[in-house]
DRENGU-169794 format. One line per field, with one value per atom (N, C-alpha, C): residue number from 1; residue in three letters; chain; atom name; x, y, z. Coordinates in nm, 2 decimals. Layout:
BEGIN
n NUM,...
res ala,...
chain A,...
atom CA,...
u X,...
v Y,...
w Z,...
This chain:
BEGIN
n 1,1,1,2,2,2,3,3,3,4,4,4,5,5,5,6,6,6,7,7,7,8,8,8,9,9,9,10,10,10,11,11,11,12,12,12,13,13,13,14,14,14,15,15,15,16,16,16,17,17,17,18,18,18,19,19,19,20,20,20,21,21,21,22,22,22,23,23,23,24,24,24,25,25,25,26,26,26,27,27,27,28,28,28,29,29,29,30,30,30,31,31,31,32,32,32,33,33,33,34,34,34,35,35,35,36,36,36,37,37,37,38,38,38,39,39,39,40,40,40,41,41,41,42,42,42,43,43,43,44,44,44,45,45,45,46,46,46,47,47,47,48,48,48,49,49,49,50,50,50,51,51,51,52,52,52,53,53,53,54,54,54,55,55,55,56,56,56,57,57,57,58,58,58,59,59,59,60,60,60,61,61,61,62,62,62,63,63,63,64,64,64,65,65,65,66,66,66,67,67,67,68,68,68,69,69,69,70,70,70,71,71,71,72,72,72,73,73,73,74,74,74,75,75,75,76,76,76,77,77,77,78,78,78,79,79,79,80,80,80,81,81,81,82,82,82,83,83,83,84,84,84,85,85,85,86,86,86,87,87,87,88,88,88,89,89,89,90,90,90,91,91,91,92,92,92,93,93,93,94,94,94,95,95,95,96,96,96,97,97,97,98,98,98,99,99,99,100,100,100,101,101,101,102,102,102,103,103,103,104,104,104,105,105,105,106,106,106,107,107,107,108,108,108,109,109,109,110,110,110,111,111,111,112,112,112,113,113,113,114,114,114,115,115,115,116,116,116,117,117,117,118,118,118,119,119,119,120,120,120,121,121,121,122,122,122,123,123,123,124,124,124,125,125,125,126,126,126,127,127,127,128,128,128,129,129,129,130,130,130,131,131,131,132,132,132,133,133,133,134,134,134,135,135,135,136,136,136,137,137,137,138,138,138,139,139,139,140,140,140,141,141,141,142,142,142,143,143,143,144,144,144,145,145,145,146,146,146,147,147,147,148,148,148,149,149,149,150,150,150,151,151,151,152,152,152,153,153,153,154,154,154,155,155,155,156,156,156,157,157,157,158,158,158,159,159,159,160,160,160,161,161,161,162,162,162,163,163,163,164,164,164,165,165,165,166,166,166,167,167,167,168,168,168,169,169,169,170,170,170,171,171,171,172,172,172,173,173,173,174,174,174,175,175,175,176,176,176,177,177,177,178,178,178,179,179,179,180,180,180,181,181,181,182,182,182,183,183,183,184,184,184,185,185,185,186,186,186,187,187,187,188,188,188,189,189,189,190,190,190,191,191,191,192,192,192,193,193,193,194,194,194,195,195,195
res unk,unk,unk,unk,unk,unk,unk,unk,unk,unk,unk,unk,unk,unk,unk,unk,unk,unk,unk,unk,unk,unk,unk,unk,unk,unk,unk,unk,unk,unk,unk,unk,unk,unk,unk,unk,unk,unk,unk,unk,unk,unk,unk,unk,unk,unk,unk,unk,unk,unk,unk,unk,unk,unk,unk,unk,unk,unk,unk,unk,unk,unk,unk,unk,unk,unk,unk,unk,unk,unk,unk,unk,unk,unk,unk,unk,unk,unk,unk,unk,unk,unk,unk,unk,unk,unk,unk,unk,unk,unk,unk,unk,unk,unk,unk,unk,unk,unk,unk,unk,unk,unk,unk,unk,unk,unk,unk,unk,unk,unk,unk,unk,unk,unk,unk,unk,unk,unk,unk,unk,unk,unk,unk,unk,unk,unk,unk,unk,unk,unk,unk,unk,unk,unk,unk,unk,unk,unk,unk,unk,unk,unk,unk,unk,unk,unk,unk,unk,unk,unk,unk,unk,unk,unk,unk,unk,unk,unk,unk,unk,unk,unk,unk,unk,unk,unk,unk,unk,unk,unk,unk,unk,unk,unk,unk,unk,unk,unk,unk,unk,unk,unk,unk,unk,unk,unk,unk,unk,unk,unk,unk,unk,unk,unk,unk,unk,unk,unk,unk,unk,unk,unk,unk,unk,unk,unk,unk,unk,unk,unk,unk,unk,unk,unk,unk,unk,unk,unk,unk,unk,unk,unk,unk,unk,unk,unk,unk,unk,unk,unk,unk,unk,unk,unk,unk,unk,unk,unk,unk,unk,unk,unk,unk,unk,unk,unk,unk,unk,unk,unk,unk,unk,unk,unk,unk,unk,unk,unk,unk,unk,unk,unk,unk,unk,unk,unk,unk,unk,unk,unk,unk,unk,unk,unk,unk,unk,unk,unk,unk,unk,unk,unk,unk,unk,unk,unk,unk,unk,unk,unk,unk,unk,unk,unk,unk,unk,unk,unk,unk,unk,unk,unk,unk,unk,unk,unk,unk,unk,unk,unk,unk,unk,unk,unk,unk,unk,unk,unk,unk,unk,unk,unk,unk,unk,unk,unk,unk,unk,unk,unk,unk,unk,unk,unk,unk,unk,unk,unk,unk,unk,unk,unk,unk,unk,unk,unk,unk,unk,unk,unk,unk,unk,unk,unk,unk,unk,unk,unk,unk,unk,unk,unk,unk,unk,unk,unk,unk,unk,unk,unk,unk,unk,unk,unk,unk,unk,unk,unk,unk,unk,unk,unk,unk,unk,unk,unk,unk,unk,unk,unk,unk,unk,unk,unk,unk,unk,unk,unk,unk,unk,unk,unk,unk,unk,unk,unk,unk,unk,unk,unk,unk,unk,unk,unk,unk,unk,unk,unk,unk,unk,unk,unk,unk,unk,unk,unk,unk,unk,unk,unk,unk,unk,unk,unk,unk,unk,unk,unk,unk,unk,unk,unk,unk,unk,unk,unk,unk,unk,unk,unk,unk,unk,unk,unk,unk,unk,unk,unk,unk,unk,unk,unk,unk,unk,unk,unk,unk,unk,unk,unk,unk,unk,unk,unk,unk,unk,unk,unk,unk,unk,unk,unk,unk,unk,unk,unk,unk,unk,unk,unk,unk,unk,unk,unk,unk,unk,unk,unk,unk,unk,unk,unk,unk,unk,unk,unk,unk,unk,unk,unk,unk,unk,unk,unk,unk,unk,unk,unk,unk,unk,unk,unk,unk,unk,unk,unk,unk,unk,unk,unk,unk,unk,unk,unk,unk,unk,unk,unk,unk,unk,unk,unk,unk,unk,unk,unk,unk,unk,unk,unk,unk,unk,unk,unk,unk,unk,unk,unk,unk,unk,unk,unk,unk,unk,unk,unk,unk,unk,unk,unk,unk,unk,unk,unk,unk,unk,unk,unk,unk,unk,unk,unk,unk,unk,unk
chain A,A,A,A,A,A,A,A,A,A,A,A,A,A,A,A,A,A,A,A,A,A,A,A,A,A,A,A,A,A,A,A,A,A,A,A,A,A,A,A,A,A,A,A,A,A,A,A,A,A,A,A,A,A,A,A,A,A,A,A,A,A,A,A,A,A,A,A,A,A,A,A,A,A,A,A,A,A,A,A,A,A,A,A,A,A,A,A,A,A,A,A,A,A,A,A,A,A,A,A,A,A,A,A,A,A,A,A,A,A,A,A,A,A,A,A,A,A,A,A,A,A,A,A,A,A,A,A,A,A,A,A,A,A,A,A,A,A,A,A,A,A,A,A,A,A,A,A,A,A,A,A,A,A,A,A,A,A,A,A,A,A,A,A,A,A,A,A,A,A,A,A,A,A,A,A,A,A,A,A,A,A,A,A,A,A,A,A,A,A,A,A,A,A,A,A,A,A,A,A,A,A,A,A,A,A,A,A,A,A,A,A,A,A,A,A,A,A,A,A,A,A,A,A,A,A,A,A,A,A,A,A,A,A,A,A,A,A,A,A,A,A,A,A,A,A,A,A,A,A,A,A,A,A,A,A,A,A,A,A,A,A,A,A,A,A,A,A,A,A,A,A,A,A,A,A,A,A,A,A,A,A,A,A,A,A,A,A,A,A,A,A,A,A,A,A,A,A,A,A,A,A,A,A,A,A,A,A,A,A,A,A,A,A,A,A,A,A,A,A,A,A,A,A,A,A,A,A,A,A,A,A,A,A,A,A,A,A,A,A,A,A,A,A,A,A,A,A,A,A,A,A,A,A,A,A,A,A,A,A,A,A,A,A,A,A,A,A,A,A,A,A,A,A,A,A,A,A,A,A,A,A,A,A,A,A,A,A,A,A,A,A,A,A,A,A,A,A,A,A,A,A,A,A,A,A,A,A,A,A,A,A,A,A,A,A,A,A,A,A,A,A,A,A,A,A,A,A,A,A,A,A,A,A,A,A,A,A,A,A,A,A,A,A,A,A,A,A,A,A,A,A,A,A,A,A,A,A,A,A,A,A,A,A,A,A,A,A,A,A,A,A,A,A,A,A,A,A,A,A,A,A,A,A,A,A,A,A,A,A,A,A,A,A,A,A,A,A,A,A,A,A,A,A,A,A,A,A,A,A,A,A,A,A,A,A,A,A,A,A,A,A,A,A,A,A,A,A,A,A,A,A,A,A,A,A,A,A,A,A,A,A,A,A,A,A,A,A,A,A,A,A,A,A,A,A,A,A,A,A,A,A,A,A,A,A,A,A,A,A,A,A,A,A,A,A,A,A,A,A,A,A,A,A,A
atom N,CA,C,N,CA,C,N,CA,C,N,CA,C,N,CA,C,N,CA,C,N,CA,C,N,CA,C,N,CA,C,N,CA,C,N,CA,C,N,CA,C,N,CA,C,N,CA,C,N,CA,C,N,CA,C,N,CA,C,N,CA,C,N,CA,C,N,CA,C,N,CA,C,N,CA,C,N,CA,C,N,CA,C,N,CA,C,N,CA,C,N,CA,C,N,CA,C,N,CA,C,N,CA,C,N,CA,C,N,CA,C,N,CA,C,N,CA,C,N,CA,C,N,CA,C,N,CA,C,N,CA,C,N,CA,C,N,CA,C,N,CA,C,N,CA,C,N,CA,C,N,CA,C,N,CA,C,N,CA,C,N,CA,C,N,CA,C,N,CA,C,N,CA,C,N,CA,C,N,CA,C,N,CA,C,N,CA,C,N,CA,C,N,CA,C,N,CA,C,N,CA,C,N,CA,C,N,CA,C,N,CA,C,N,CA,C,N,CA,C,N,CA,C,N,CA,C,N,CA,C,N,CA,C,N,CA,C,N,CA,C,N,CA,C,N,CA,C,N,CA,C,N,CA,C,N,CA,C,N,CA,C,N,CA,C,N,CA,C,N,CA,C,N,CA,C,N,CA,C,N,CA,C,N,CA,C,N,CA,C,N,CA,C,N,CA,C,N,CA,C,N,CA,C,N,CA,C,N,CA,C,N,CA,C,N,CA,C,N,CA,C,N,CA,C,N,CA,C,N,CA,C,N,CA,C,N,CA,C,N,CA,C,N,CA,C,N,CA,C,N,CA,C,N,CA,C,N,CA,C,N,CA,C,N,CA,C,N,CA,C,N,CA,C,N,CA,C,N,CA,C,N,CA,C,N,CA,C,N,CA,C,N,CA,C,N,CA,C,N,CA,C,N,CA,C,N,CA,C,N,CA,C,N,CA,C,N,CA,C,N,CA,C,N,CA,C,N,CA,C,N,CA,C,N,CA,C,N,CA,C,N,CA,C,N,CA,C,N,CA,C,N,CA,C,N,CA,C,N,CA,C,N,CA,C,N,CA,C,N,CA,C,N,CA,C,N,CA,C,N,CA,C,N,CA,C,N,CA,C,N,CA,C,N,CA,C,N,CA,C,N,CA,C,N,CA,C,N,CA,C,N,CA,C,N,CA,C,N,CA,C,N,CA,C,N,CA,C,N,CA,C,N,CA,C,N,CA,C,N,CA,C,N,CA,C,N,CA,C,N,CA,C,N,CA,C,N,CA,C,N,CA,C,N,CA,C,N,CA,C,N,CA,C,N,CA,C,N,CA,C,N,CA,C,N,CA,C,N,CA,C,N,CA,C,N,CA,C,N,CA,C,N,CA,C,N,CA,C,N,CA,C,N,CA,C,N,CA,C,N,CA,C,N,CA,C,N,CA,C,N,CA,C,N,CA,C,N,CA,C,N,CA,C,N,CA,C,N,CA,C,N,CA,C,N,CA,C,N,CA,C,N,CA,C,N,CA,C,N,CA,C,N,CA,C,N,CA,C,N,CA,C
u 9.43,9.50,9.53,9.48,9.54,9.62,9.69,9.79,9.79,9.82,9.76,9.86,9.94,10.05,10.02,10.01,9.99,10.09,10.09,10.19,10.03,10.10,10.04,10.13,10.05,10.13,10.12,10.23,10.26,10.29,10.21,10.18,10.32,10.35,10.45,10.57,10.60,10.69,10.65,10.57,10.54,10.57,10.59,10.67,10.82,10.89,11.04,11.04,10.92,10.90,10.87,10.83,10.76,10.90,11.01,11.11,11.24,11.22,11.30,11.27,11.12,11.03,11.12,11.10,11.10,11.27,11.33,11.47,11.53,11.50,11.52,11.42,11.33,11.26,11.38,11.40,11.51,11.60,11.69,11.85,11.81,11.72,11.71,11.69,11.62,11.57,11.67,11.79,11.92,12.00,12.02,12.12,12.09,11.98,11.94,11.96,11.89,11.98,12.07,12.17,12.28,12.36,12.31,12.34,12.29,12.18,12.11,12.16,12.13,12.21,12.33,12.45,12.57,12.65,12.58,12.62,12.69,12.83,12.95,12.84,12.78,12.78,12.64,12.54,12.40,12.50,12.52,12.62,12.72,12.83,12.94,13.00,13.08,13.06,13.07,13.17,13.20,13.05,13.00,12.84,12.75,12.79,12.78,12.80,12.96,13.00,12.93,12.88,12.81,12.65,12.57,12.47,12.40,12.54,12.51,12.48,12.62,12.61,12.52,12.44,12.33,12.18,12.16,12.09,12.09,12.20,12.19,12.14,12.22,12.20,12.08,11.95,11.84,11.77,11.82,11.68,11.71,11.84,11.84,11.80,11.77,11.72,11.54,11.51,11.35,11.32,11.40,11.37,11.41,11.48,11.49,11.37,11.33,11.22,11.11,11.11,10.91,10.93,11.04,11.07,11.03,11.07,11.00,10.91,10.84,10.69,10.60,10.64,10.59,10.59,10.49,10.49,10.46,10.54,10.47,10.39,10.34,10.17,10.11,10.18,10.18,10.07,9.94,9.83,9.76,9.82,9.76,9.62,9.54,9.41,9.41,9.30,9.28,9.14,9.14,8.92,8.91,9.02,9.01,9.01,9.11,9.16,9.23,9.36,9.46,9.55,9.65,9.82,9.82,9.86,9.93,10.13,10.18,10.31,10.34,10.25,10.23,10.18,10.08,9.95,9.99,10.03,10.04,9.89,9.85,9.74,9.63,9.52,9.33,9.30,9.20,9.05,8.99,8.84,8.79,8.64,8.71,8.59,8.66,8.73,8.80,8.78,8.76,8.72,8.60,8.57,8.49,8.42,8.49,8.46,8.53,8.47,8.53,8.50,8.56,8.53,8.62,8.53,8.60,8.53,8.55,8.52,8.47,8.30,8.22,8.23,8.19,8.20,8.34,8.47,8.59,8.57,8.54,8.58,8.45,8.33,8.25,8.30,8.36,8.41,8.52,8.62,8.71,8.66,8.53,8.49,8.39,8.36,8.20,8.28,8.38,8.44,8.53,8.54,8.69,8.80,8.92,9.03,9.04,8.99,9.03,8.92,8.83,8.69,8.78,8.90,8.98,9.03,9.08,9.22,9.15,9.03,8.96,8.85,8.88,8.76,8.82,8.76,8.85,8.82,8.75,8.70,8.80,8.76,8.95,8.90,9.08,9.10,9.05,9.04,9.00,9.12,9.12,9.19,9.12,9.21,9.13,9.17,9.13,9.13,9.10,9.12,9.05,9.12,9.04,9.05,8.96,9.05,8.99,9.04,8.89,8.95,8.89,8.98,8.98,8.93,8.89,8.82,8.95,9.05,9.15,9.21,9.13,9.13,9.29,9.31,9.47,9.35,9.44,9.35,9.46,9.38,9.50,9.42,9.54,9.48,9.57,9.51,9.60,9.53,9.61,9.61,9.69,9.60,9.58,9.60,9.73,9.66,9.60,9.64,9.58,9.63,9.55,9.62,9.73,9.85,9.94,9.99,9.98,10.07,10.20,10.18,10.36,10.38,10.24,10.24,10.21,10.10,9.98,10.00,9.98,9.90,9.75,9.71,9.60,9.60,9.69,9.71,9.70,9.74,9.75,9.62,9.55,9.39,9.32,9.30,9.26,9.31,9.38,9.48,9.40,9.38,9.34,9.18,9.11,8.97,8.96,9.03,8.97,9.00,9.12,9.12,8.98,8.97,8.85,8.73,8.71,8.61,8.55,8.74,8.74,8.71,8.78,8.70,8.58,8.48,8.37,8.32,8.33,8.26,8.26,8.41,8.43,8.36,8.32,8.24,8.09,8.09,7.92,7.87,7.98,7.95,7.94,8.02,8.03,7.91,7.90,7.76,7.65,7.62,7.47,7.46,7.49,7.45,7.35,7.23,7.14,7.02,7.07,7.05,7.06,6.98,7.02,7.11,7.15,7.29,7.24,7.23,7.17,7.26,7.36,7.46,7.60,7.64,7.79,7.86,7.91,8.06,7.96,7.87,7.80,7.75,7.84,7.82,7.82,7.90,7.88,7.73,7.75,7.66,7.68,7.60,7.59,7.72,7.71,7.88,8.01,8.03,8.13,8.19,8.04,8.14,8.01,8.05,8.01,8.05,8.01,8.00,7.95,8.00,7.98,7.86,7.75,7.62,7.72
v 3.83,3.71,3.65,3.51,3.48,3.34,3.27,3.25,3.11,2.99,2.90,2.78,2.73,2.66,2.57,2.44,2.35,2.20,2.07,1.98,1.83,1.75,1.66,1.55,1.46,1.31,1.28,1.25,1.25,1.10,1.06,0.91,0.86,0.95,0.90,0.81,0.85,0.77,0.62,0.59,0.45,0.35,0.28,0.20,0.19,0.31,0.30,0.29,0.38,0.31,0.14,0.09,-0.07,-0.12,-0.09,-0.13,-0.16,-0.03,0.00,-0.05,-0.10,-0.14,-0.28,-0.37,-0.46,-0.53,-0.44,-0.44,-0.42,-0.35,-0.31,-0.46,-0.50,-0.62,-0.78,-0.74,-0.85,-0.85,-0.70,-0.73,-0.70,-0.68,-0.69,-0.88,-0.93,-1.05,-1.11,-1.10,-1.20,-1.15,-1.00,-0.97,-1.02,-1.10,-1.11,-1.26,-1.31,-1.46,-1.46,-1.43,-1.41,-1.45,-1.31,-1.28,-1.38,-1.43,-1.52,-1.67,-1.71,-1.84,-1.85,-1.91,-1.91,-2.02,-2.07,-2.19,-2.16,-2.20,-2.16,-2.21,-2.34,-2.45,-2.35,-2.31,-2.22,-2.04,-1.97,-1.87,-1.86,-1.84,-1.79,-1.65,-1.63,-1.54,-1.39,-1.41,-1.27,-1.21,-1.32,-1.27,-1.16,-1.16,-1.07,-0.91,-0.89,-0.78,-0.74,-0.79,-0.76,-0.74,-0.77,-0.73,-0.64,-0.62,-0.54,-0.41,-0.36,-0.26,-0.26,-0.37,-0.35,-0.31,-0.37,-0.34,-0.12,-0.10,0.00,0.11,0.07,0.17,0.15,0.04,0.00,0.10,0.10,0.18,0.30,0.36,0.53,0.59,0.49,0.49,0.47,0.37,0.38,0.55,0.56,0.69,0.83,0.80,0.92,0.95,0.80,0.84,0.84,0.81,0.82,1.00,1.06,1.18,1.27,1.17,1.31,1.30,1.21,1.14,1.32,1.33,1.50,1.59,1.65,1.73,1.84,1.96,2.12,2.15,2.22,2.23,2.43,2.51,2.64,2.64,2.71,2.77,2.90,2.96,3.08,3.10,3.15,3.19,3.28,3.32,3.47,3.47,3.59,3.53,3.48,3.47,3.35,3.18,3.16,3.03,3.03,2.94,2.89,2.81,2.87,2.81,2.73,2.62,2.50,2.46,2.48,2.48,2.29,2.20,2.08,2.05,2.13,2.07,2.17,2.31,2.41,2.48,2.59,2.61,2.58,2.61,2.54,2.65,2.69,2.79,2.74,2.81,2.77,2.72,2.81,2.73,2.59,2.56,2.43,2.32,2.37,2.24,2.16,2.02,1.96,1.89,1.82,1.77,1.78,1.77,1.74,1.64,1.56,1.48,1.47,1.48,1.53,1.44,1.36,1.24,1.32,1.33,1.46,1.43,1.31,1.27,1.29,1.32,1.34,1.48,1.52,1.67,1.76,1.70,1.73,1.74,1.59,1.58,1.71,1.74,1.86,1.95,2.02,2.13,2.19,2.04,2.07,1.99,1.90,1.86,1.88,1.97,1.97,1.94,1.93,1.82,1.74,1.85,1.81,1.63,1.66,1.52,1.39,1.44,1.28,1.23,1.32,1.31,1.23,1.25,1.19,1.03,1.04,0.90,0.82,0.72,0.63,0.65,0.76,0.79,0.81,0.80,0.80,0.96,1.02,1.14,1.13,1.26,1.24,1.19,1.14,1.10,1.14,1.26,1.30,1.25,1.22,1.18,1.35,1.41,1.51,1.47,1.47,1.50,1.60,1.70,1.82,1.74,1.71,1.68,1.77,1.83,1.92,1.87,1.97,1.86,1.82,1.89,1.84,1.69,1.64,1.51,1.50,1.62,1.65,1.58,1.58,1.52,1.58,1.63,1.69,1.61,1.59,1.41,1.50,1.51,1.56,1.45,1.43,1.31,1.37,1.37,1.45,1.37,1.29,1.22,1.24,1.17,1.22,1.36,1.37,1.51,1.47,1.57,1.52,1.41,1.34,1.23,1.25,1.18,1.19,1.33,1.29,1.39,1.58,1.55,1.67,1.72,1.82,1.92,1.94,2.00,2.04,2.14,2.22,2.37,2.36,2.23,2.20,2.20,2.11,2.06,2.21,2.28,2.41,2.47,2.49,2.55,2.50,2.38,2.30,2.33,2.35,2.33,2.54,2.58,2.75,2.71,2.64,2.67,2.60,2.49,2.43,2.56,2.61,2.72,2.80,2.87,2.96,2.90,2.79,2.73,2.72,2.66,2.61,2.75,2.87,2.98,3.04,3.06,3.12,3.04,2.85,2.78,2.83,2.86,2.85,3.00,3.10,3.25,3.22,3.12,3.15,3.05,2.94,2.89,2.89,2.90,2.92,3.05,3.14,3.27,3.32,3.25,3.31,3.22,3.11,2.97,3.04,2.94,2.99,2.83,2.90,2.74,2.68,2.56,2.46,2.33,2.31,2.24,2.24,2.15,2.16,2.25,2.36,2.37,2.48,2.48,2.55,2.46,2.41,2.32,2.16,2.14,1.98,1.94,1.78,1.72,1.67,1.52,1.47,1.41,1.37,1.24,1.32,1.44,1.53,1.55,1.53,1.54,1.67,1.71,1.80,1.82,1.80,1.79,1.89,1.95,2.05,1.97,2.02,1.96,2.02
w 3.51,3.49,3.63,3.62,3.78,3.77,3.84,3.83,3.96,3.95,4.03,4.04,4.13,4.14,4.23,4.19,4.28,4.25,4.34,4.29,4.23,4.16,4.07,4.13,4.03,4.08,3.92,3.83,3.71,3.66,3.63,3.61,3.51,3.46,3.36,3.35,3.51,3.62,3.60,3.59,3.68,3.66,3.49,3.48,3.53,3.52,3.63,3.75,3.81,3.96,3.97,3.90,3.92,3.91,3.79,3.79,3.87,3.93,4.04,4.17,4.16,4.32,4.30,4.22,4.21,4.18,4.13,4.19,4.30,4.35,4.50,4.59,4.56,4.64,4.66,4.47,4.46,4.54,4.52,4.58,4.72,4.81,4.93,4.97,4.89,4.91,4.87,4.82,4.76,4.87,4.90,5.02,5.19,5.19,5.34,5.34,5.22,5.23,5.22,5.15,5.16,5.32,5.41,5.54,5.65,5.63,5.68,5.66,5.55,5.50,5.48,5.59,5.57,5.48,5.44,5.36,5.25,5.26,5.09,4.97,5.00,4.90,4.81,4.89,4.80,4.73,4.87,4.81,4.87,4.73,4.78,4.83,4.93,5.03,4.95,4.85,4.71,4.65,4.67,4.61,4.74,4.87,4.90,4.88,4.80,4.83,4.67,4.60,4.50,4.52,4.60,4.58,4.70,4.80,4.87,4.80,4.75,4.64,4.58,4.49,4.45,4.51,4.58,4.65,4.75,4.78,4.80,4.67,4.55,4.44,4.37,4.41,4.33,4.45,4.60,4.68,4.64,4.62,4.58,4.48,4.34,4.23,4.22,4.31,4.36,4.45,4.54,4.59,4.50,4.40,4.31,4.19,4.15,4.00,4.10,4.25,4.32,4.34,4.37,4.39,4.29,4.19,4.04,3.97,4.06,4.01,4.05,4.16,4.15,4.08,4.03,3.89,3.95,3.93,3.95,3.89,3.89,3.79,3.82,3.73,3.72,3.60,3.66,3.53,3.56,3.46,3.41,3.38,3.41,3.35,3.34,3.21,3.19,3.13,3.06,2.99,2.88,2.79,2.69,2.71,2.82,2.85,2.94,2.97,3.10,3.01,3.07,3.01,3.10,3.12,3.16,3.15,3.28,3.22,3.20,3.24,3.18,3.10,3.08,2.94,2.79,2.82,2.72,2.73,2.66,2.64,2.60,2.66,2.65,2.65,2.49,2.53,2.59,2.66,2.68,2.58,2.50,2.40,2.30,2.31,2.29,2.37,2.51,2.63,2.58,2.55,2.51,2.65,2.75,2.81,2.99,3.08,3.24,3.27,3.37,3.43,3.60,3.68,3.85,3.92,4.00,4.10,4.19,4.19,4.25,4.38,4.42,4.57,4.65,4.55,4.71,4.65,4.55,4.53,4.69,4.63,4.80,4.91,4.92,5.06,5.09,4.96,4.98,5.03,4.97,4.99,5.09,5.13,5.27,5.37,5.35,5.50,5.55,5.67,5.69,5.73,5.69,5.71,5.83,5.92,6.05,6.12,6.01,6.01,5.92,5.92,5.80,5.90,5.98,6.10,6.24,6.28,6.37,6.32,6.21,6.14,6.05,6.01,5.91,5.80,5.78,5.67,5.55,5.43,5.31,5.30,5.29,5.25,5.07,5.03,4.87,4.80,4.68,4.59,4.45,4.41,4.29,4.16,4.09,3.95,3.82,3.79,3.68,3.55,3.52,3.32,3.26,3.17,3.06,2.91,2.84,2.71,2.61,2.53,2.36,2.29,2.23,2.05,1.96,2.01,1.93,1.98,2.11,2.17,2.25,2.27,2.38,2.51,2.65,2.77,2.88,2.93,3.06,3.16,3.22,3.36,3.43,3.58,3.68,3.80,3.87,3.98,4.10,4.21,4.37,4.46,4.52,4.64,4.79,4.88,4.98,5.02,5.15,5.22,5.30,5.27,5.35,5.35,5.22,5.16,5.09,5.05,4.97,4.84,4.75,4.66,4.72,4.80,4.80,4.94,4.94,5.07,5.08,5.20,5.22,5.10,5.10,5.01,4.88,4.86,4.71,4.65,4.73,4.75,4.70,4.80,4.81,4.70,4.65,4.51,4.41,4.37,4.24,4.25,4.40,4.42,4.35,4.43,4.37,4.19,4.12,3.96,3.92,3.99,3.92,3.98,4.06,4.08,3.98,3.97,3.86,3.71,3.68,3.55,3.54,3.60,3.59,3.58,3.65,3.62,3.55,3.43,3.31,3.25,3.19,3.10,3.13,3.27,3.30,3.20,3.24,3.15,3.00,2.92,2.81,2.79,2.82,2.78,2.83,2.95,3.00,3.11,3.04,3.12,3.16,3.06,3.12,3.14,3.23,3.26,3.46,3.58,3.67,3.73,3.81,3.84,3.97,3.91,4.04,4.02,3.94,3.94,4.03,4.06,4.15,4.12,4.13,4.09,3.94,3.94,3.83,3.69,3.62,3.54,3.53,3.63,3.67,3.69,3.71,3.70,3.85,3.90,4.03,4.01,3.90,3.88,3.84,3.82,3.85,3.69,3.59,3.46,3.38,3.27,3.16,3.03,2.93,2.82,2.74,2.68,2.57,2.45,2.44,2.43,2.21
């Protein structure tokens, strides 16, 4: 059994973040006129001490829900399948489908970080989806290196589970197949399908 911890970016967030972006845009954009335009007659001066306060309590609330936009992401594997402490449990003979954005997952694994940091080249941005025949979908979302969500480590964390996955699928279905696919079972476009 091995055991694999890395951080996600958990989409679930995002309508509160847009809400909170965009309150916070407001009461910055009402509190500066405010400060800026002195005129009684557009605002009155009391309306300052109101959206000052607001404005502070809309940025601490944008910086709170983008904070827990971060998902911990603890999975177990073993030779039946992998517990998910976000998804719950997947056999592997239940996995119907992958789908991995083959070209940054490449770049993860043949280029090294240190070639992002000298070029303008984009760090990866991963996208993955595992879908069940029971039509569950586990979506995990990677951003850059050394962004807000991810690490290099994280990167390297999610790249060995996906290693290890693809090689447990490759055993149980084409064992005695020889592997000239990415990652074993993938395709050029980073997806596989249970035929």
């Amino acid at each position: 059994m091995k055991t694999y911890q890395f951080c996600f970016n958990n989409n679930n967030k995002t309508l509160a973040i847009l809400f909170w972006f965009f309150t916070t845009l407001l009461t910055i954009t009402l509190t500066t006129t405010i400060v800026v335009i002195p005129s009684e007659a557009y605002f009155p001066s009391w309306l300052l001490l109101l959206s000052f306060p607001l404005m502070l309590i809309s940025i601490y609330r944008l910086y709170k829900v983008a904070s827990k936009r971060k998902s911990i992401e603890i999975i177990t594997l073993n030779k039946e399948g992998f517990t998910s402490s976000c998804f719950g449990s997947v056999l592997f003979s239940d996995i119907r489908a992958i789908k991995i954005p083959a070209r940054e997952i490449s770049l993860l694994g043949g280029v090294n970080y240190d070639y992002y940091k000298r070029t303008e080249a984009d760090t990866p941005h991963l996208v993955i989806s595992i879908t069940t025949y029971d039509g569950k979908i586990l979506h995990w979302v990677l951003e850059e290196w050394g962004g807000f969500y991810n690490s290099k480590a994280d990167f390297l964390i999610f790249f060995e589970f996906l290693t290890a996955l693809t090689d447990q699928l490759y055993q149980l279905y084409y064992d005695n197949k020889p592997t000239c696919n990415y990652l074993k079972i993938l395709d050029e476009n980073g997806s596989w399908e249970k035929d």
